[in-house]
VODREN-302940 format. One line per field, with one value per residue (C-alpha): y, z, x; residue number from 1. Coordinates in Angstrom, 1 decimal. Layout:
# VODREN-302940
yy <- (Y, ...) $
zz <- (Z, ...) $
xx <- (X, ...) $
nr <- (NUM, ...) $
# end
This chain:
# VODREN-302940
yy <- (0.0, 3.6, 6.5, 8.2, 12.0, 13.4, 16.3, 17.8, 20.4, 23.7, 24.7, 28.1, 30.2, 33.2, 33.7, 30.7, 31.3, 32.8, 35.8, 35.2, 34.9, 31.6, 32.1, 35.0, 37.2, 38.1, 41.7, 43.5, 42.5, 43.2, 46.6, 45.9, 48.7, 47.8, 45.2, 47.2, 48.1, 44.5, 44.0, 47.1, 45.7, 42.2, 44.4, 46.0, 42.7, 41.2, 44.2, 44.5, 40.0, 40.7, 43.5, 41.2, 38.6, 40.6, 42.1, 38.6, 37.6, 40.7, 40.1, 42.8, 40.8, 37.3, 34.0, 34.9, 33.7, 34.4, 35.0, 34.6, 33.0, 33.2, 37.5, 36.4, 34.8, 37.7, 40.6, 38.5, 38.2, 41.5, 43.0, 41.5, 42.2, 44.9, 47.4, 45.5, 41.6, 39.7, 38.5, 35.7, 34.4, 32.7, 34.2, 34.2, 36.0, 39.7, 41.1, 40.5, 42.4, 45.5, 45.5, 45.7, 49.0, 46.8, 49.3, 47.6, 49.2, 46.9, 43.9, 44.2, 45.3, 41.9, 40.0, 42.0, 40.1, 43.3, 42.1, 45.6, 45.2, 43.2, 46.2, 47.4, 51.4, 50.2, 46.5, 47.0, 44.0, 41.9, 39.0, 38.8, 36.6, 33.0, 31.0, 27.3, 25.2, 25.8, 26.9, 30.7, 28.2, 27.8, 31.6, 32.3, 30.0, 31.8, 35.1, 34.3, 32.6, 36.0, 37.6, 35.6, 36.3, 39.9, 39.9, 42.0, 42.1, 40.8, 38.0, 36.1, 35.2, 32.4, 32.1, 28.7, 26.7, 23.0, 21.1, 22.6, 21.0, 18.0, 19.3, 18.4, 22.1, 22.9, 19.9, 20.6, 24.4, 23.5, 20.7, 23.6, 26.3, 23.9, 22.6, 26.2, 28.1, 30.6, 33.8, 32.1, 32.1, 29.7, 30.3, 27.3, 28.2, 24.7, 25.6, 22.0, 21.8, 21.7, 22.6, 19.7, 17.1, 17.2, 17.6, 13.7, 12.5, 14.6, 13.4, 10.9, 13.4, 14.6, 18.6, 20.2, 22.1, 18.9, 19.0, 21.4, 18.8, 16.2, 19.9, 20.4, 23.0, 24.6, 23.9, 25.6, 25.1, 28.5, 28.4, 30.9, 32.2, 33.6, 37.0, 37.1, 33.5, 34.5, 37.9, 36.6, 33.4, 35.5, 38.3, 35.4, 33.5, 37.1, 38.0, 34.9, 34.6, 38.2, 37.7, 34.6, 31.5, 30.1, 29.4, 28.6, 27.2, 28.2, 25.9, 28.2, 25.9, 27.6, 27.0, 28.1, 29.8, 30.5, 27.9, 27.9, 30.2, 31.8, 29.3, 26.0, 25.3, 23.6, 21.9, 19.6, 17.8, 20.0, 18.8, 22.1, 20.9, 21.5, 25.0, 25.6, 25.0, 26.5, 29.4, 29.6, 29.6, 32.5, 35.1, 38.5, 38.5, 36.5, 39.3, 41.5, 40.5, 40.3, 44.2, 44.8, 43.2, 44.7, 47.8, 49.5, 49.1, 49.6, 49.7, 53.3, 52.3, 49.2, 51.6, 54.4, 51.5, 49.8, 53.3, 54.2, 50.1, 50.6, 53.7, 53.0, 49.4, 51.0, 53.7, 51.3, 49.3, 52.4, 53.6, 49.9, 50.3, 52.9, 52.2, 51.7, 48.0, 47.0, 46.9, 43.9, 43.6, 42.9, 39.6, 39.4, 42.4, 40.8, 36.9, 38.0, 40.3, 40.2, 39.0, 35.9, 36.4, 34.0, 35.7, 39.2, 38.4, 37.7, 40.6, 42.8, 40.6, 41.5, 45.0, 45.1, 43.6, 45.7, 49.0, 47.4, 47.0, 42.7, 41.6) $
zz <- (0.0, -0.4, 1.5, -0.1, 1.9, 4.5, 6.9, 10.0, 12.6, 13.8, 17.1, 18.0, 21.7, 22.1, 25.5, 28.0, 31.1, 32.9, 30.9, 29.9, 25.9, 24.4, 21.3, 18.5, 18.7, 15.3, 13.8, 15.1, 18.8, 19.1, 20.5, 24.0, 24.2, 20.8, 22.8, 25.2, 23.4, 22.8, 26.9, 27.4, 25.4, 27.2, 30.7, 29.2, 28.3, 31.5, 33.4, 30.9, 31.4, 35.4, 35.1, 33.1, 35.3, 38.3, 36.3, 35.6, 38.9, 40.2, 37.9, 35.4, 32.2, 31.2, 30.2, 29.6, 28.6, 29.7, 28.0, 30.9, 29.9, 26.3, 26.3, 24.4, 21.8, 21.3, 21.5, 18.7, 16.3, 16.7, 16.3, 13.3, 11.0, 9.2, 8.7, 5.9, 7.0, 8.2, 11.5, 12.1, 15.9, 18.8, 21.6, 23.3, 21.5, 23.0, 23.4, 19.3, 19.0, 21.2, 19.4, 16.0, 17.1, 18.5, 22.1, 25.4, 25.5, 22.3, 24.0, 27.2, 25.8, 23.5, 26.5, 28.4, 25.7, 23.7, 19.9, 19.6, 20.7, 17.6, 15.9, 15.8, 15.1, 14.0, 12.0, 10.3, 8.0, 10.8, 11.3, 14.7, 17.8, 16.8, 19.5, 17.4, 17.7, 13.7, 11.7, 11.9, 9.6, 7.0, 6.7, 6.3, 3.9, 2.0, 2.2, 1.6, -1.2, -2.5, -1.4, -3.9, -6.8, -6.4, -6.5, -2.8, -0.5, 2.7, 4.1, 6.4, 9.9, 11.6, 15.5, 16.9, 20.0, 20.2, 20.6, 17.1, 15.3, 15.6, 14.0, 10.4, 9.7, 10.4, 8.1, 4.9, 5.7, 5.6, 2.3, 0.3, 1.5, 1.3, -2.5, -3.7, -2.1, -0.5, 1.8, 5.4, 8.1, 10.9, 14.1, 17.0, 20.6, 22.3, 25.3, 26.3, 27.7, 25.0, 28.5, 30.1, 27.6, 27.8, 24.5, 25.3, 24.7, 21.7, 18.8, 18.3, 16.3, 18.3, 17.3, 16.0, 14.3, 11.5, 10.6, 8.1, 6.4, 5.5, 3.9, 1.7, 3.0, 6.3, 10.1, 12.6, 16.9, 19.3, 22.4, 23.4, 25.9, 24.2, 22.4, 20.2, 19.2, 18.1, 16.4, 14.7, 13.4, 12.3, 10.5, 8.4, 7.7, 6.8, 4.7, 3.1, 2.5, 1.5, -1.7, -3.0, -1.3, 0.5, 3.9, 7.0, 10.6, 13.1, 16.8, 19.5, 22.6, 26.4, 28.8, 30.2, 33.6, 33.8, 33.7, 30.2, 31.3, 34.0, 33.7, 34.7, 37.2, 36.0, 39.9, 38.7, 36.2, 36.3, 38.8, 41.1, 40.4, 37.1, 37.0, 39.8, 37.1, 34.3, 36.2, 36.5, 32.5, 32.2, 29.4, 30.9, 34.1, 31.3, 29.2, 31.8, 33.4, 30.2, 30.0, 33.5, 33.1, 29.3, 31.4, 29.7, 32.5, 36.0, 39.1, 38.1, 34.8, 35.9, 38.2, 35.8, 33.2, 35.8, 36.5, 32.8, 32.2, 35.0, 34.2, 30.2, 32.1, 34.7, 31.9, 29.2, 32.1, 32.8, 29.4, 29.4, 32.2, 31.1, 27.5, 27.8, 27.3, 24.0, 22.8, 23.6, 19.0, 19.1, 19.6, 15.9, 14.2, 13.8, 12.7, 9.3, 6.3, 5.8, 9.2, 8.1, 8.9, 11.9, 13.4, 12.8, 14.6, 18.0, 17.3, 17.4, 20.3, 22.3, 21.2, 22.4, 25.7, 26.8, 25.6, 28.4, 31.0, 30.9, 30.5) $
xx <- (0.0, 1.0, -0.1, -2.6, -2.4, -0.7, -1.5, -0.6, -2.5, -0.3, -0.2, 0.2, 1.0, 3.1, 2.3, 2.2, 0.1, 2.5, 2.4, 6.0, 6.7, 6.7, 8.2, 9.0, 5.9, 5.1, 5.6, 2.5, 3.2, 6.7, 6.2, 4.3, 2.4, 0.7, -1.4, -2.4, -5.8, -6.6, -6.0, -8.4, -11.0, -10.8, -10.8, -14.0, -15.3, -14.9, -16.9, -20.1, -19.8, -20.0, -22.9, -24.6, -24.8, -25.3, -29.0, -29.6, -29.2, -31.8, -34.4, -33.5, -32.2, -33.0, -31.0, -27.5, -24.5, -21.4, -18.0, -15.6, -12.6, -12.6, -11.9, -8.5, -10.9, -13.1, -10.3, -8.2, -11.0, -12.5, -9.3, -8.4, -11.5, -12.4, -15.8, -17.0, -16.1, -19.8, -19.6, -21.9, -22.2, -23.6, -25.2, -21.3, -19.5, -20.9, -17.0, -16.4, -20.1, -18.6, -15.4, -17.8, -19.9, -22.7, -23.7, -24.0, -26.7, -28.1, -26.7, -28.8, -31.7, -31.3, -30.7, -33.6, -36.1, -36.5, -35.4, -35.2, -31.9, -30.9, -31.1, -28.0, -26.7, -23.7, -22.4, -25.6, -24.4, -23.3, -26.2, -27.9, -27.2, -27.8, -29.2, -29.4, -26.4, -24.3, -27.6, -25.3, -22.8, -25.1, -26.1, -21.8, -21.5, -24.3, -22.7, -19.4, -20.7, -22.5, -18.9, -17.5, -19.8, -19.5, -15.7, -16.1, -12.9, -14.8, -15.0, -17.5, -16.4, -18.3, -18.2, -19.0, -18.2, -16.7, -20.1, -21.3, -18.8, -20.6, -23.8, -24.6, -24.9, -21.1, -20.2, -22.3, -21.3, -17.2, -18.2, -19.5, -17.0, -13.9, -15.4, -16.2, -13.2, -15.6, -13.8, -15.0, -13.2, -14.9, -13.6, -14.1, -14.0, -13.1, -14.1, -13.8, -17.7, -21.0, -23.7, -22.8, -21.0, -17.1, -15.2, -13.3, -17.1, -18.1, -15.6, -13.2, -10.8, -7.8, -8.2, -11.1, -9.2, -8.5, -12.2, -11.0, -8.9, -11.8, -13.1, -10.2, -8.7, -6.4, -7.3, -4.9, -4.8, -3.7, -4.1, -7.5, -6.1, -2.8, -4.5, -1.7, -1.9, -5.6, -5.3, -2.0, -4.0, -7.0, -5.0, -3.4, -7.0, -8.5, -5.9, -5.9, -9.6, -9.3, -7.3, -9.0, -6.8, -10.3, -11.6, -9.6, -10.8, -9.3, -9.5, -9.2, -8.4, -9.6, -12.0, -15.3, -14.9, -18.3, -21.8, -23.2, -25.4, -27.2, -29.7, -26.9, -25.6, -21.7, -20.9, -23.2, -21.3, -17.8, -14.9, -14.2, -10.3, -10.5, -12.2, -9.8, -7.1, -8.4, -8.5, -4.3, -4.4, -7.0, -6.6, -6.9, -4.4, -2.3, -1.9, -1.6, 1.3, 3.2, 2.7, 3.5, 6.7, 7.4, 7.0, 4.1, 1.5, 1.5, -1.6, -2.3, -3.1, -5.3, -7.0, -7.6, -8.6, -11.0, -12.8, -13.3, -14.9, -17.2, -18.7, -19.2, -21.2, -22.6, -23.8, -25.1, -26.4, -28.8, -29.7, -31.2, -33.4, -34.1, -35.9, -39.8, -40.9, -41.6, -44.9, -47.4, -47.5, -43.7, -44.1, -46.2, -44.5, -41.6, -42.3, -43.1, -43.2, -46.6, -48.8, -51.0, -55.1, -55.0, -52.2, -53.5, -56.8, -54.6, -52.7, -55.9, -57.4, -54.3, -54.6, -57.6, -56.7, -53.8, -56.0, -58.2, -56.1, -56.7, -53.0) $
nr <- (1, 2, 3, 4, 5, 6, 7, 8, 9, 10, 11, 12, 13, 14, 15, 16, 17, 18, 19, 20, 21, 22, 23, 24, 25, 26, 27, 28, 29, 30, 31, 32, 33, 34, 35, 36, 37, 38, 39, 40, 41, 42, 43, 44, 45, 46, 47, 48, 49, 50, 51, 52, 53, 54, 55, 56, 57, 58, 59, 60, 61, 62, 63, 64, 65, 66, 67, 68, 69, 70, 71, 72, 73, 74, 75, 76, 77, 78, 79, 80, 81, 82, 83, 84, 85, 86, 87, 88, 89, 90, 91, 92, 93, 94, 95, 96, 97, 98, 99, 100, 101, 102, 103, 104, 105, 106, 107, 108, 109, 110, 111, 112, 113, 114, 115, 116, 117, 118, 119, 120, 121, 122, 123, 124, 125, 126, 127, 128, 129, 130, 131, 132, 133, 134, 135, 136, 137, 138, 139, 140, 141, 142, 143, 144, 145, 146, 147, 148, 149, 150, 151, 152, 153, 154, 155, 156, 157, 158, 159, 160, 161, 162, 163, 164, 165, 166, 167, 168, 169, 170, 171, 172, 173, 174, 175, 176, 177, 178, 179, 180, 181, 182, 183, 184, 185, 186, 187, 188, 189, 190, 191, 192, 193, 194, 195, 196, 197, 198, 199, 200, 201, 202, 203, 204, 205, 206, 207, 208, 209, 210, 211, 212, 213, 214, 215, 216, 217, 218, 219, 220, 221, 222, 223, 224, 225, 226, 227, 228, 229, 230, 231, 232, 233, 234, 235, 236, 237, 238, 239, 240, 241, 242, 243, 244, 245, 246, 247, 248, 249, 250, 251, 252, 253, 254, 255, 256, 257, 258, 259, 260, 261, 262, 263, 264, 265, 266, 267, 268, 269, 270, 271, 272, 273, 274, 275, 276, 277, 278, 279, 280, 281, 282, 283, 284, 285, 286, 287, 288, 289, 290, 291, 292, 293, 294, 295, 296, 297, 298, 299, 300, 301, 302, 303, 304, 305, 306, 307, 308, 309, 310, 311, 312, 313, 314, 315, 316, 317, 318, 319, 320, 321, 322, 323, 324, 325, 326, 327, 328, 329, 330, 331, 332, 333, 334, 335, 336, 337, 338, 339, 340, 341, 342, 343, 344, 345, 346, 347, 348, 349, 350, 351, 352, 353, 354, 355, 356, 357, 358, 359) $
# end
């Protein structure tokens, strides 16, 4: 017999959880202080995450999601695309919407149950939060697809997390975009836990990231938590996308620090050693001591950083209690173009209701 193919899957960290560096950083992090946006962003991240929870938890948002422990993820990604890219995510990936122009604001009124808050002021092209497991790959792969046809420099970026990969929507979505060379960049957050099933028990496969290969074309591994393993890994898939060389995946290993949502409880089926280790490897302090020691931040800074985060939360936080409820008709305005008759008839019978007082 001969061998028929061979392939390999690239690892990539920079910084190892120590905050000391790994290996060469690549040219846009070799001056220190050029991180430090992509460390306030995270810092930002982390505090809107904590408000969050903490409305959830008082009866002033719904169901959320957190994103604590993958702010490397989000920072990287965000970072690395441009205006006109497509973002296409789940409902955890609120630190790339910020970084895109989506408002806090937007987000908690989302969260709040308004779907006002899916319209966005600002990535008006960016597709809204998807709350299905991998249907969000099939919309890219449509996109990218009319990317492609128009000759357009942009490219769609999928967000997914580890348990989607095994969904038959992520594999016909990397089939067509591997066989038709489409400008997609899907980006996997292996956060190691789908709700409550570990990643050991969800595939067989050794990375993820190697998914890509069955596909036809590139899969890389960085480590999550190492923001310049993520940005350096997406500015390469963009670029590469960009000019016409075809989609990319890209495996981004971490963990989650938090339950899957506010509605879980992770003790349940998580060991409290491993959070308690996963917790040593986390991205923000990461970061931030490699700055400390490069010498371009210091406890001022943190402090000065810290007071800026809350107030822009606290802020946001207020402008969303503050918007008046929706109205009882958003619940049919927005299902369809044009309302079908048996709809419209309980629209006007709830009309009718709330003019009345009865609900």
């Amino acid at each position: 017999m001969t061998v028929a193919a061979h392939f390999e899957m690239l690892y990539s960290q920079f910084l190892d959880p120590q905050g000391k560096v790994a290996t060469t950083f690549p040219a846009f992090a070799k001056d220190a202080a050029a991180l430090i946006p992509l460390y306030k962003a995270m810092v930002l991240m982390r505090t809107y995450d904590a408000k969050a929870i903490a409305l959830q938890r008082t009866g002033q948002l719904g169901t959320y999601a957190s994103i604590l422990g993958k702010e490397a993820v989000e920072a990287g990604v965000g970072a690395a695309m441009e205006k006109d890219d497509v973002l296409f995510c789940t409902y955890r990936e609120n630190g790339v919407q910020i970084m895109r122009g989506v408002t806090m604001r937007e987000l908690f009124v989302y969260w709040g149950g308004d779907e006002r808050g899916s319209d966005f002021a600002g990535p008006r092209r960016d597709f809204p939060v998807c709350i299905t497991i991998a249907s969000q790959c099939l919309h890219a792969v449509g996109v990218a697809y009319a990317i492609k046809l128009r000759k357009q420099p942009r490219v769609a970026v999928c967000m997914l997390g580890d348990g989607a990969t095994s969904k038959g929507d992520f594999y016909e979505s990397i089939n067509a975009a591997g066989a038709w060379q489409l400008p997609v960049v899907f980006v996997v957050t292996n956060n190691q836990w789908a709700i409550s099933v570990p990643r050991k028990t969800q595939s067989a496969a050794q990375t993820l990231a190697q998914k890509a290969i069955a596909a036809g074309f590139e899969g890389v591994q960085v480590d999550g938590n190492d923001v310049v393993a993520v940005h350096h890994a997406m500015r390469e898939a963009l670029a590469k996308a960009r000019s016409g060389g075809g989609p990319a995946l890209i495996e981004a290993v971490t963990y989650r620090l938090a339950d899957h949502t506010t509605a879980d409880d992770a003790s349940r089926y998580r060991p409290p050693e491993e959070l308690a280790e996963a917790w040593k490897r986390e991205p923000v302090l990461r970061l931030r001591n490699y700055l400390s020691e490069a010498g371009v931040w210091n406890r001022s800074l943190e402090e000065e950083l810290l007071r800026q985060c809350n107030e822009q939360v606290q802020a946001a936080a207020q402008a969303y209690l503050d918007t008046p409820p929706p109205p009882v008709e958003q619940m049919f305005d927005h299902l369809y173009a044009t309302l079908p008759a048996a709809f419209a008839a309980q629209r006007a019978a709830m009309l009718a209701a709330a003019e009345t007082g009865s609900i």
